[in-house]
C-alpha positions in Angstrom: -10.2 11.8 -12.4 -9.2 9.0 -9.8 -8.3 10.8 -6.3 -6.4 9.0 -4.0 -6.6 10.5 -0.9 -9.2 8.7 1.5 -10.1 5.1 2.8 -9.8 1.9 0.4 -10.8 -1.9 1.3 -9.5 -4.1 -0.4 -11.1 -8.1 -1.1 -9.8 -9.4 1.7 -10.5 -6.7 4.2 -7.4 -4.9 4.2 -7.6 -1.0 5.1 -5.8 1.8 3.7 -6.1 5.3 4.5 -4.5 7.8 2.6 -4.0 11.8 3.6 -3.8 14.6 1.5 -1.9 14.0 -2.1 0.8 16.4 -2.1 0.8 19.1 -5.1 4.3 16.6 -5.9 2.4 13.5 -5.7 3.6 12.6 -2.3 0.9 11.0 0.6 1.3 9.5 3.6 -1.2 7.4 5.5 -2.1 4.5 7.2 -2.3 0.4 6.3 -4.1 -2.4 8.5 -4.2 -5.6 7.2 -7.7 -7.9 7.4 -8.5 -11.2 8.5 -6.7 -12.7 5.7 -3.7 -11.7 6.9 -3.9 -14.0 10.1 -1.6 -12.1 12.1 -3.0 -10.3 15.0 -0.1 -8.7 16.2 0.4 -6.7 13.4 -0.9 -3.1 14.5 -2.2 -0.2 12.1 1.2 0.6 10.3 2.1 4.0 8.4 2.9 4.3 4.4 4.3 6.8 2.2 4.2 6.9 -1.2 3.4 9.1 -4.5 1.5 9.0 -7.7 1.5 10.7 -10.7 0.4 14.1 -11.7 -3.4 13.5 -11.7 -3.3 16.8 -14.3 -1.5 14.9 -16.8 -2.9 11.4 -16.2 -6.3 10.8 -15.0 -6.2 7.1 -13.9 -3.0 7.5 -12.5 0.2 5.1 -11.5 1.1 5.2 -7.7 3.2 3.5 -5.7 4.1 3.2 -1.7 5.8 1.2 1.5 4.3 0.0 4.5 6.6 0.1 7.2 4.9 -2.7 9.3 4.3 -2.4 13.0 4.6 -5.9 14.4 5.7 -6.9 17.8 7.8 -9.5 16.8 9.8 -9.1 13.5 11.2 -6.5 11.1 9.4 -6.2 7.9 8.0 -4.2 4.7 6.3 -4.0 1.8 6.0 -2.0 -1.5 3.2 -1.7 -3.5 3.1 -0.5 -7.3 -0.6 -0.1 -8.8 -2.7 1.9 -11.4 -5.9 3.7 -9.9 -8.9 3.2 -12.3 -11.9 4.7 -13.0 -15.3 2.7 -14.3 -17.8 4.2 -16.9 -19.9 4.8 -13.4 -17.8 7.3 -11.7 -16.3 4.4 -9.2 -12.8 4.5 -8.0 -11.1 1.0 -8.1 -7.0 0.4 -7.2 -5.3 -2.2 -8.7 -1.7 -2.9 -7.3 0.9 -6.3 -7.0 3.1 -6.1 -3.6 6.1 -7.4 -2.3 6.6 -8.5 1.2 10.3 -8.5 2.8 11.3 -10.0 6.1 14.5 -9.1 7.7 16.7 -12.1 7.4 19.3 -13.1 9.8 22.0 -14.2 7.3 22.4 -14.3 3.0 21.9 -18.1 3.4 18.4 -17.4 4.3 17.7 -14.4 2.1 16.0 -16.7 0.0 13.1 -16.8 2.0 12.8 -13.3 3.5 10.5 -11.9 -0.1 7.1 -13.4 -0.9 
């Protein structure tokens, strides 16, 4: 059974921490982005988000947004992923993400989402 709840690292040296899952799914936590991110003004920023019902699924499908906390601009991203677990008992979270910057007209919405 894949558990959420707890610290993750991901490649780059990104650091989630997750609370408590909820008996509905729900979890909040904490997000920090590494090195890769080559922002230093971005500060530890909170995330909610739920995944399935571990009871019915054992590697299950999550999701959540990071509300970032940066000194300078407006943005957020979602994540969807699947968490996974190896033949050895190791916990392993795949996910794709969208970034979204607040734009200051429609003209340059194109931009705003990597």
């Amino acid at each position: 059974q894949c558990l959420l709840s707890g610290s993750w690292r991901s490649d780059t040296g990104c650091r989630m921490v997750v609370f408590t899952v909820g008996k509905d799914g729900s979890f909040s936590g904490s997000y920090l982005p590494g090195p890769a991110a080559g922002n230093s003004e971005i500060l530890s920023s909170p995330l909610k988000g739920s995944q399935q019902d571990v009871r019915l699924i054992l590697q299950p499908i999550f999701s959540f947004t990071v509300d970032w906390q940066h000194r300078d601009t407006t943005q957020m991203s979602v994540f969807l992923g699947q968490c996974y677990v190896g033949t050895n008992g190791e916990e392993t979270l795949h996910a794709l993400w969208l970034l979204r910057e607040a734009s200051n007209s429609s003209a340059e919405d194109w931009k705003a989402t990597r």
